[in-house]
Backbone as CSV, one residue per row, in Angstrom:
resi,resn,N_x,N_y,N_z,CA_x,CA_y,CA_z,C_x,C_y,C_z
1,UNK,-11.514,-100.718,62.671,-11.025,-99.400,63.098,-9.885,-98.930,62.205
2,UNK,-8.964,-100.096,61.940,-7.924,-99.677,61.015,-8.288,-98.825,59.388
3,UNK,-9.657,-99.720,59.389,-10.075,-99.489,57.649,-10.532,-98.292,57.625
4,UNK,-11.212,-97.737,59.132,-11.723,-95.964,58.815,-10.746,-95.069,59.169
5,UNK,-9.736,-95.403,59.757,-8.167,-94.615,59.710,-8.237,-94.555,58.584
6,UNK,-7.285,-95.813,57.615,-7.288,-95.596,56.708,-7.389,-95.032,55.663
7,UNK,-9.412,-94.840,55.507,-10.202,-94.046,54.661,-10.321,-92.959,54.705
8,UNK,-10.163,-91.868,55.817,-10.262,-90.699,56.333,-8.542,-90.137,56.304
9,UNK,-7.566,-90.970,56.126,-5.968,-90.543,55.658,-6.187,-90.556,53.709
10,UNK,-6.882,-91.558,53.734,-6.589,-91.185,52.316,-7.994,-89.794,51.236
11,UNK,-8.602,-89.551,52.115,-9.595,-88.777,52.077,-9.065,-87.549,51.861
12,UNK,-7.998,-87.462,53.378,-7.356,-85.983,53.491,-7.360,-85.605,52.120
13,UNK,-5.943,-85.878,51.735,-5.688,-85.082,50.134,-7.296,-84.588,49.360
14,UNK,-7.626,-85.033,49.052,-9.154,-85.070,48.290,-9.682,-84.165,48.762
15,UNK,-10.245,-84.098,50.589,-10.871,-83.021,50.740,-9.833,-81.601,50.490
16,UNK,-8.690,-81.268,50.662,-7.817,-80.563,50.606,-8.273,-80.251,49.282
17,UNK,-7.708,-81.012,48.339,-7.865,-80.596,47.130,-9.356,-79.469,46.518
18,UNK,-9.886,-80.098,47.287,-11.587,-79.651,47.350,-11.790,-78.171,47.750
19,UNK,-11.306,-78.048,48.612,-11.136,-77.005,49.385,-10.486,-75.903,48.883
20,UNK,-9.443,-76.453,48.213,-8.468,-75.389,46.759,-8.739,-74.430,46.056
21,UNK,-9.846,-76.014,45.418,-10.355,-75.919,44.161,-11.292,-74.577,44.551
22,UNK,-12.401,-75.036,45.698,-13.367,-73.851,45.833,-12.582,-72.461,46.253
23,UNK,-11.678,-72.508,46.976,-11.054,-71.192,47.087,-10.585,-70.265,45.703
24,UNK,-9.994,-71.190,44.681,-9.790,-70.542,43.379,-11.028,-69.942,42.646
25,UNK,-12.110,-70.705,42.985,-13.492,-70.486,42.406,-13.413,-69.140,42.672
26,UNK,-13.707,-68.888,43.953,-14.490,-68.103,44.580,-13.473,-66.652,44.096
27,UNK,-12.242,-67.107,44.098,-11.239,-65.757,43.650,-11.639,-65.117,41.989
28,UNK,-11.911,-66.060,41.305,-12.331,-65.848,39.965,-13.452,-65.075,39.905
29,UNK,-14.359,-65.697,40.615,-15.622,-65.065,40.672,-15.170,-63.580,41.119
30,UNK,-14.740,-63.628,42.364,-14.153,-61.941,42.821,-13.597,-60.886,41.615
31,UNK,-12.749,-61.604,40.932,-11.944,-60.748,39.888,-12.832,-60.407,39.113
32,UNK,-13.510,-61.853,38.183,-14.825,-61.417,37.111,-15.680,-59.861,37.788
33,UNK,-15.815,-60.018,38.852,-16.841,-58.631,39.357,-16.044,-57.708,39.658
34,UNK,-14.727,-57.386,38.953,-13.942,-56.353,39.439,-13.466,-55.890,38.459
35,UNK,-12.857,-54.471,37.840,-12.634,-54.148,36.520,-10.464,-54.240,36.854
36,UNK,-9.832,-55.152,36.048,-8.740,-55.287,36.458,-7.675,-53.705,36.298
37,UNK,-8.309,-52.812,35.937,-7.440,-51.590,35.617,-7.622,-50.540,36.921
38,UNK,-9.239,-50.362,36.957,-9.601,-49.305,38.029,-9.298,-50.367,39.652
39,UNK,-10.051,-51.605,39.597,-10.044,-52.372,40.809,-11.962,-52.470,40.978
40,UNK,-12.764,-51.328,40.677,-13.704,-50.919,41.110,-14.714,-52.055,40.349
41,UNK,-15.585,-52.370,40.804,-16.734,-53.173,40.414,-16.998,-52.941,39.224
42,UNK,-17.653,-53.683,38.596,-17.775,-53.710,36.782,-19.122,-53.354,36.651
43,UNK,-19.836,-52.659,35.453,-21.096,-52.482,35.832,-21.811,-53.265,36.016
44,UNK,-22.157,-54.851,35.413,-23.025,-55.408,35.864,-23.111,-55.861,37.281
45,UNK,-22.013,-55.943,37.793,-21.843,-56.177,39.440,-22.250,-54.900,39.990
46,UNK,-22.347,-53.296,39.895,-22.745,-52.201,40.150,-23.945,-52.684,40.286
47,UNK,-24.929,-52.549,38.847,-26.134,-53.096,38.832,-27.091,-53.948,39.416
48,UNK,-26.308,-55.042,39.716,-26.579,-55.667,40.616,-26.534,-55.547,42.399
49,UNK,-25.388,-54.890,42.190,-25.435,-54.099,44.200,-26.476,-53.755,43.995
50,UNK,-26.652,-52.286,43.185,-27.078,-51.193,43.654,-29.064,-51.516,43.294
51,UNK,-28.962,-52.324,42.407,-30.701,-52.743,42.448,-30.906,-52.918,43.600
52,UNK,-30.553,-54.271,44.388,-30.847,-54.139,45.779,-30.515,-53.419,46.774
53,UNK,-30.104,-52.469,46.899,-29.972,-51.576,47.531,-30.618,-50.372,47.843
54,UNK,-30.948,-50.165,46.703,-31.926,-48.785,46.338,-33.259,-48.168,47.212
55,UNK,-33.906,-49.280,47.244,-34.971,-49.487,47.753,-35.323,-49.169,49.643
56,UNK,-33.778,-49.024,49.949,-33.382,-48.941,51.713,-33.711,-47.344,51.606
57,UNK,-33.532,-46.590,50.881,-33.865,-45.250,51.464,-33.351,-44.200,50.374
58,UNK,-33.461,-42.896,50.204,-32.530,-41.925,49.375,-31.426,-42.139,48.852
59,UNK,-30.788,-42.295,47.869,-29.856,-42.747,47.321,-29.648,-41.228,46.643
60,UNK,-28.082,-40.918,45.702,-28.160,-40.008,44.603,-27.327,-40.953,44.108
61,UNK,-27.616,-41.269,42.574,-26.945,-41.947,41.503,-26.043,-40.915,40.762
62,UNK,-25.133,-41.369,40.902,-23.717,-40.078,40.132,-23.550,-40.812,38.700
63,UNK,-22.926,-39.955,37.724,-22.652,-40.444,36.300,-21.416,-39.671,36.615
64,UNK,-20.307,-40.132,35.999,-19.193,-39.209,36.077,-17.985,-39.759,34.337
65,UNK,-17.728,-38.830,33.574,-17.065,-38.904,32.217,-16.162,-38.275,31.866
66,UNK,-15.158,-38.297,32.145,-13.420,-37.670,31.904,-13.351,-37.134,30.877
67,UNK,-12.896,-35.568,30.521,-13.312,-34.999,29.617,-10.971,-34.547,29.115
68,UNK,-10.930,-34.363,28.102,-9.911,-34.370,28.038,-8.931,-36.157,27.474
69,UNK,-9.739,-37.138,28.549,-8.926,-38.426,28.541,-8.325,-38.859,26.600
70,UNK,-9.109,-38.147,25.759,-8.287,-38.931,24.359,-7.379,-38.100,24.066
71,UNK,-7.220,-36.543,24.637,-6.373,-36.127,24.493,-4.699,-36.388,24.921
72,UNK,-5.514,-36.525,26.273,-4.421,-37.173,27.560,-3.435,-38.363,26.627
73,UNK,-4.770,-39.498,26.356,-3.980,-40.494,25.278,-3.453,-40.697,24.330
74,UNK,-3.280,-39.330,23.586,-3.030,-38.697,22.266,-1.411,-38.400,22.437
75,UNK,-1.287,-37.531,23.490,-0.128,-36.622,23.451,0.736,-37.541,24.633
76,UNK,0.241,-38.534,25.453,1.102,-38.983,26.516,1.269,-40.449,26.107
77,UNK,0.206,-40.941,25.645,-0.142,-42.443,25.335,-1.094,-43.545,26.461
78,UNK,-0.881,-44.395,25.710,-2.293,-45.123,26.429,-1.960,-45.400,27.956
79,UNK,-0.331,-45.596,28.586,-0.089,-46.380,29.347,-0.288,-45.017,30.884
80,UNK,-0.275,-43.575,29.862,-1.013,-42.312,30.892,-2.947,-42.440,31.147
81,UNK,-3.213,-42.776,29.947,-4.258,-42.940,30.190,-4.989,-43.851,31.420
82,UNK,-4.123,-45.496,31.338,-4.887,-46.173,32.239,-3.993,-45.248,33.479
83,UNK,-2.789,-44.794,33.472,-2.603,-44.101,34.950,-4.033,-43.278,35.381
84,UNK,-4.695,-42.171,34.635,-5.258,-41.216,34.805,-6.732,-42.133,35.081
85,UNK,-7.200,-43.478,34.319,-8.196,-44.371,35.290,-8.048,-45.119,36.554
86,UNK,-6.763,-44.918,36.860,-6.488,-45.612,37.888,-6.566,-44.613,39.484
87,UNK,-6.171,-43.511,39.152,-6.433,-42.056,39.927,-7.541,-41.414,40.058
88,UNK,-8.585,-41.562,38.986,-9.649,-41.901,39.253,-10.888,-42.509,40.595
89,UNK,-10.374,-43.973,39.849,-10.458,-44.833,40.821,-10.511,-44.345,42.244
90,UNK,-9.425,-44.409,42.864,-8.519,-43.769,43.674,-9.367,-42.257,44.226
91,UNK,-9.801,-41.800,43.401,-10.095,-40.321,43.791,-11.699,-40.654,44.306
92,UNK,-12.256,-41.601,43.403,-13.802,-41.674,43.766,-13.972,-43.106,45.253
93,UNK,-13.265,-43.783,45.507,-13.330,-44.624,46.630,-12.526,-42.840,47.803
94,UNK,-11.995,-42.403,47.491,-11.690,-41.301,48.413,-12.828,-40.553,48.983
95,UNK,-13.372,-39.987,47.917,-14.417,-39.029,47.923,-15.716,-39.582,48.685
96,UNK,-15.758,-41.184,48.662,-16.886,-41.642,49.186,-16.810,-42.401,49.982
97,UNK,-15.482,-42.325,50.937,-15.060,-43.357,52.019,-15.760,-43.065,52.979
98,UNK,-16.177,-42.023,53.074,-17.375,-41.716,54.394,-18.289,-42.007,54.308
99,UNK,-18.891,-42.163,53.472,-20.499,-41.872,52.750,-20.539,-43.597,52.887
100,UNK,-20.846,-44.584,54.099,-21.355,-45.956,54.287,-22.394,-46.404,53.703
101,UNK,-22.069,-47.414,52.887,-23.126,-47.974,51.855,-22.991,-47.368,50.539
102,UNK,-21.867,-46.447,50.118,-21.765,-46.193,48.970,-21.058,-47.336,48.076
103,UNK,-21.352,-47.180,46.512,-20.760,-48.109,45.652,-20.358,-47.610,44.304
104,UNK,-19.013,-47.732,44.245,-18.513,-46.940,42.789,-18.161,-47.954,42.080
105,UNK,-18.245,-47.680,40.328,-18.011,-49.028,39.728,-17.342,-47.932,38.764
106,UNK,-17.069,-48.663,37.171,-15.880,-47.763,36.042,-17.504,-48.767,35.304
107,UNK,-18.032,-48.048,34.158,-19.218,-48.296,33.494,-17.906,-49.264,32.438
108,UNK,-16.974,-48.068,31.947,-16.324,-49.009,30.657,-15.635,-47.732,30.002
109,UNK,-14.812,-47.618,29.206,-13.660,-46.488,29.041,-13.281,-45.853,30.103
110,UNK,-13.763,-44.419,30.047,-13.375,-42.892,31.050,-14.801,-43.044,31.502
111,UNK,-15.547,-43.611,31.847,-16.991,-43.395,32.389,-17.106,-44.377,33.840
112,UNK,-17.154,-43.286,34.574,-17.755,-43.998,36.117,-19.161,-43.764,36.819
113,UNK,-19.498,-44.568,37.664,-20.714,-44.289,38.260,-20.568,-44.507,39.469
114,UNK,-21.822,-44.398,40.795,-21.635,-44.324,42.114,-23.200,-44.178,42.243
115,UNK,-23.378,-45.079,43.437,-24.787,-45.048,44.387,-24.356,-44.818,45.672
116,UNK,-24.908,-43.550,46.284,-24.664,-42.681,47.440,-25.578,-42.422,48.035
117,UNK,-25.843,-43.652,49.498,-26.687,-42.870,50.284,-27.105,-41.609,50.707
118,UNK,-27.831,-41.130,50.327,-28.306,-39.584,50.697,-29.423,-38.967,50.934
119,UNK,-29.908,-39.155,52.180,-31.018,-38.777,53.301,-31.248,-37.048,53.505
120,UNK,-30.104,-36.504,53.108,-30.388,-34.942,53.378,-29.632,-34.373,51.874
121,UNK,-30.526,-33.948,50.708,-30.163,-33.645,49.204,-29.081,-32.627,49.603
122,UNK,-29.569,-31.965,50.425,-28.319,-30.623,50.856,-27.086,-30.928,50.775
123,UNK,-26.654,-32.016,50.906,-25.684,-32.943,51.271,-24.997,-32.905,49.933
124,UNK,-25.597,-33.092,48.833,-25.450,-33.399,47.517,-24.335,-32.451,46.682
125,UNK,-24.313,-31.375,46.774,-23.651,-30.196,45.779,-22.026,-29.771,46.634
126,UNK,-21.926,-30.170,47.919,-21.119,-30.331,48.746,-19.836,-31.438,47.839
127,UNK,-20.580,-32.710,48.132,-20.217,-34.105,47.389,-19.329,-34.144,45.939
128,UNK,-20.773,-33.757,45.522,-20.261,-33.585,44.155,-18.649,-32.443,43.660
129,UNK,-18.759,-31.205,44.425,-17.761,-30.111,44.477,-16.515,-31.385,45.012
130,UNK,-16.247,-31.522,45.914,-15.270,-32.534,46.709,-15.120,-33.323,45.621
131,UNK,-16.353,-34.137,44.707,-15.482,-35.462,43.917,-15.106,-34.546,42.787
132,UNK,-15.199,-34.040,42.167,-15.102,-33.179,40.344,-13.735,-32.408,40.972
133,UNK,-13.289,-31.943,42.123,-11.857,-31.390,42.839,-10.914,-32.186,43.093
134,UNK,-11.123,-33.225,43.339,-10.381,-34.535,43.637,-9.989,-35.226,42.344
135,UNK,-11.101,-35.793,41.299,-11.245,-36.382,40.278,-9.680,-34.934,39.222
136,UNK,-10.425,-34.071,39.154,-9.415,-33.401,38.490,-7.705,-33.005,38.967
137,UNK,-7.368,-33.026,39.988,-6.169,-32.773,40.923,-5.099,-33.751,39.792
138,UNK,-3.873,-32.814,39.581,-3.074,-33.430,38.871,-2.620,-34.678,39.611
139,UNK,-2.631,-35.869,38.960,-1.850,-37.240,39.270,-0.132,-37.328,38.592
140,UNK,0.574,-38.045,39.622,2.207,-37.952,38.444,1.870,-39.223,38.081
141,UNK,2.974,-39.138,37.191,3.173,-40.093,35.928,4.414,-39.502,35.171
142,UNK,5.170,-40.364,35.401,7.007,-40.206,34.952,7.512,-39.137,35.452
143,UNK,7.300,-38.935,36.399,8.079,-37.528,36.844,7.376,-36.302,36.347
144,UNK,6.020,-36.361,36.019,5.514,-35.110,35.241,4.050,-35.437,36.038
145,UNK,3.415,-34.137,35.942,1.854,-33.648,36.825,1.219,-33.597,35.402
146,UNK,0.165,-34.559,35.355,-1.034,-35.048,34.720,-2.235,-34.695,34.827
147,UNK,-2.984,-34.040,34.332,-4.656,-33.638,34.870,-5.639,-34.292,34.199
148,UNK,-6.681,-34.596,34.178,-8.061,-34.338,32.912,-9.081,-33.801,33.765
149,UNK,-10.065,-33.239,32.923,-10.998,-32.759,33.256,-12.036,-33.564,33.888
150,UNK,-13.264,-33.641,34.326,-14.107,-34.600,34.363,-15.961,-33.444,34.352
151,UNK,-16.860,-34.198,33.831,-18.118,-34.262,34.122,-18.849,-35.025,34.603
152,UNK,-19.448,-34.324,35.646,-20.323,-35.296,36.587,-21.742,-34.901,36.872
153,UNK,-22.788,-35.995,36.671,-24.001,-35.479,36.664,-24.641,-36.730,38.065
154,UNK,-25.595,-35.857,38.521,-26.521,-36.965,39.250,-27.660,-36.920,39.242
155,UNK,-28.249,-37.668,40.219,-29.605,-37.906,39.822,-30.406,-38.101,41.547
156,UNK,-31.052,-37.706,42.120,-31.415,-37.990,43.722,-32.794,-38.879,43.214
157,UNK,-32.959,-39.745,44.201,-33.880,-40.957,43.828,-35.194,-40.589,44.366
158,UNK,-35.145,-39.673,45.666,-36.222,-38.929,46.362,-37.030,-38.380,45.208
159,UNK,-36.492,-37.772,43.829,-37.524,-36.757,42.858,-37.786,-37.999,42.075
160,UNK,-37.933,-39.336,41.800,-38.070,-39.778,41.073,-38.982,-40.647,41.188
161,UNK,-40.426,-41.239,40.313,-41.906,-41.774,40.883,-41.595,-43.020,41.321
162,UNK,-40.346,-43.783,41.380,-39.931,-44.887,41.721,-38.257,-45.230,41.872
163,UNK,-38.018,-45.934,43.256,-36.145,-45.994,42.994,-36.168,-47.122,42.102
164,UNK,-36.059,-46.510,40.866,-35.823,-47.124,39.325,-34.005,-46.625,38.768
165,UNK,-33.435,-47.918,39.058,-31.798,-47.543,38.424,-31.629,-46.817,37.570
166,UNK,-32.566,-47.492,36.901,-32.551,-47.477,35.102,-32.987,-46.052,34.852
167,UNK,-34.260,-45.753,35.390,-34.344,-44.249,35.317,-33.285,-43.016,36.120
168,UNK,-32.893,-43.773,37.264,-31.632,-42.769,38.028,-30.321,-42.634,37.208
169,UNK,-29.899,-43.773,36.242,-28.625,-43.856,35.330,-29.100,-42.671,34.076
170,UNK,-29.865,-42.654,33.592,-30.601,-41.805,32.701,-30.395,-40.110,32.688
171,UNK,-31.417,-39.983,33.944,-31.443,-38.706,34.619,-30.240,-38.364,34.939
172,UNK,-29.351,-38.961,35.624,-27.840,-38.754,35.995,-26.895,-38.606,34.413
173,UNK,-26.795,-39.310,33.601,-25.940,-39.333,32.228,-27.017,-37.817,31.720
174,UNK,-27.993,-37.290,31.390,-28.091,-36.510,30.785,-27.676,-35.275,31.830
175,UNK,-27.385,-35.419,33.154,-27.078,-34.193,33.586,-25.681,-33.595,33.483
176,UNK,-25.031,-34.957,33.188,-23.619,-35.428,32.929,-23.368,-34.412,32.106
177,UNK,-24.345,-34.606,30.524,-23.622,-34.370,29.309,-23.962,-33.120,29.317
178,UNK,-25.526,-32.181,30.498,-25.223,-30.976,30.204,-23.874,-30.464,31.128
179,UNK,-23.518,-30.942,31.914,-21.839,-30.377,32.438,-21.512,-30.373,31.338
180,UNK,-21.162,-31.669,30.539,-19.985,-31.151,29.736,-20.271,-30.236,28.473
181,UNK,-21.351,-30.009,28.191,-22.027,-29.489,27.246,-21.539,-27.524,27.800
182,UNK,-21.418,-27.663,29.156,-21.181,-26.331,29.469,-19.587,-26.065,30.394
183,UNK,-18.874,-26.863,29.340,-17.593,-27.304,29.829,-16.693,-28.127,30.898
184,UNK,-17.670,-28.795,31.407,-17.319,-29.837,32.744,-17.743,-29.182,34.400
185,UNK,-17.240,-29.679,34.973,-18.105,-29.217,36.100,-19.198,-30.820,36.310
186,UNK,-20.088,-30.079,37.622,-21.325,-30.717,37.759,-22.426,-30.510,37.930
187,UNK,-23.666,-30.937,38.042,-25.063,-31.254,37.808,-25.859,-31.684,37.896
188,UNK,-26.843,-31.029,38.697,-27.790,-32.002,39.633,-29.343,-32.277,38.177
189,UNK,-29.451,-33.215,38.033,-30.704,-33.636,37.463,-31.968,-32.829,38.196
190,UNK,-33.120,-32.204,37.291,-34.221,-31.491,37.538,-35.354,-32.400,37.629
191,UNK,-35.643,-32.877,38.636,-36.820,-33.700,38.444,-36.757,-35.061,37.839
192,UNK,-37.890,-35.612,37.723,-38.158,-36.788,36.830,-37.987,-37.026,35.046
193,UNK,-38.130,-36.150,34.470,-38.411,-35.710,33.628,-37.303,-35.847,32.375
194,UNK,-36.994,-36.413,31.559,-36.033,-37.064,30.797,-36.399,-35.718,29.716
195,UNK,-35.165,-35.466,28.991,-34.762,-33.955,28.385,-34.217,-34.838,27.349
196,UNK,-34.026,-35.893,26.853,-33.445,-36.104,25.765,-34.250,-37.616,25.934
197,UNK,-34.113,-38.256,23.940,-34.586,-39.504,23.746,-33.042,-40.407,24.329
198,UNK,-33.650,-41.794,24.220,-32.635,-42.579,24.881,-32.599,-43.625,24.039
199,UNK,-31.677,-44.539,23.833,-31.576,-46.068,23.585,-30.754,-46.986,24.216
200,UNK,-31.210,-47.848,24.381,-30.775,-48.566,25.488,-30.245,-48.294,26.686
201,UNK,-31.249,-47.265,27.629,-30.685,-46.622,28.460,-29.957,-45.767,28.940
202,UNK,-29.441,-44.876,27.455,-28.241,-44.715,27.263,-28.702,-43.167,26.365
203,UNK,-28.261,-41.797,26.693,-28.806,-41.132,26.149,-28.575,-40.991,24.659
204,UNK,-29.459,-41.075,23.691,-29.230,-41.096,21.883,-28.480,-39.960,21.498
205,UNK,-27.422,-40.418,20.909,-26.198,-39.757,20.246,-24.827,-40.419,21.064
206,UNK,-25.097,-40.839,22.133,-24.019,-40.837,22.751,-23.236,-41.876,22.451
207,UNK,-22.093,-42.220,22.821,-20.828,-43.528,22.602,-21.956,-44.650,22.288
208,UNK,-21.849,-45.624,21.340,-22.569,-46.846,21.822,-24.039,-47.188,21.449
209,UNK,-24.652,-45.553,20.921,-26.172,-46.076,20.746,-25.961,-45.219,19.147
210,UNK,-27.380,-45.359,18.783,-27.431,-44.779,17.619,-28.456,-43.860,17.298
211,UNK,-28.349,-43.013,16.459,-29.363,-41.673,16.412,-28.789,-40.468,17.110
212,UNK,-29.562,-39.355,16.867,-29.655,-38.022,16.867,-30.620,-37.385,18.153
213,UNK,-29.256,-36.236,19.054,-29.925,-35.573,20.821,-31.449,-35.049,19.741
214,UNK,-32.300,-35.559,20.349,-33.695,-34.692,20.325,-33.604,-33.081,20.646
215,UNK,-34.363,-32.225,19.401,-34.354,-30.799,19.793,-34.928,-30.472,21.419
């Protein structure tokens, strides 16, 4: 009896330790899926929600791209800039605190995205007005009122021959770039129907890929 006292006192520490160890794990893992500037999910953790997710019912996939931000970083510096991603942030967990089962992530620079349950499209141009009003609303920073612009495009999963991400990220980024193409604002995607070539998912010309917008 003494020897399994014993073994189970000197165990303690060990399992403790054990127990630590997995708690640190599990925090790492948390952070890795979190972007440390915005807070908001990273895209491949987006990607990963929102694949499984999709498939539950109407979704609208948002693209959203800060228009102004190198200026912002030009004339204020970088440390306004991450303010103005961080308000962001901030503005799009706002905008979609109602909307249950929504998921906003930061893609990577000034570029965000969002999967938004949405059962009634009507619903949609409402949304969008509320986030592109919010998203733009001056933020402070040193005692001074800060703005940027933003473009936001989406994409409703209902017009599309399959809830395909990959095709909703698409449709959504080219509706994006006609906002900004017609000075910011937002933009509901027309259908299925892709209006520009792409590479790697990603509409051609844009940050990151290579080649020339198709006439």
């Amino acid at each position: 009896m003494n020897g399994i006292v014993t073994t189970l006192a000197a165990s303690g520490p060990l399992a403790s330790g054990w127990a630590v160890h997995g708690m640190v794990l599990r925090r790492r893992l948390t952070d890795a899926r979190r972007d440390p500037l915005s807070g908001l999910p990273t895209r491949a953790a987006f990607e990963r929600q929102a694949t499984r997710v999709l498939s539950r019912g109407p979704h609208a996939v948002l693209v959203l791209d800060l228009d102004g931000f190198k200026a912002l970083n030009d004339t204020f510096g970088h440390a306004a800039g991450d303010e103005a991603i961080r308000s962001t942030a901030a503005s799009l967990n706002d905008a979609l605190s109602e909307r249950r089962g929504s998921v906003a992530a930061r893609l990577g620079g000034d570029e965000f995205a969002a999967l938004v349950p949405m059962p009634d499209p009507v619903a949609l141009p409402w949304l969008l007005r509320g986030l592109h009003d919010e998203v733009t609303a001056p933020f402070p920073y040193r005692g001074q009122s800060l703005a940027v612009g933003a473009s936001v495009g989406a994409c409703l999963t209902a017009e599309l021959p399959s809830p395909s991400l990959s095709l909703a990220l698409r449709r959504a980024d080219e509706a994006m770039y006609a906002a900004k193409r017609g000075g910011g604002g937002w933009r509901v995607a027309d259908g299925p129907a892709l209006t520009h070539t792409t590479t790697a998912d990603r509409r051609t010309g844009r940050r990151g890929t290579a080649g020339k917008e198709a006439a």
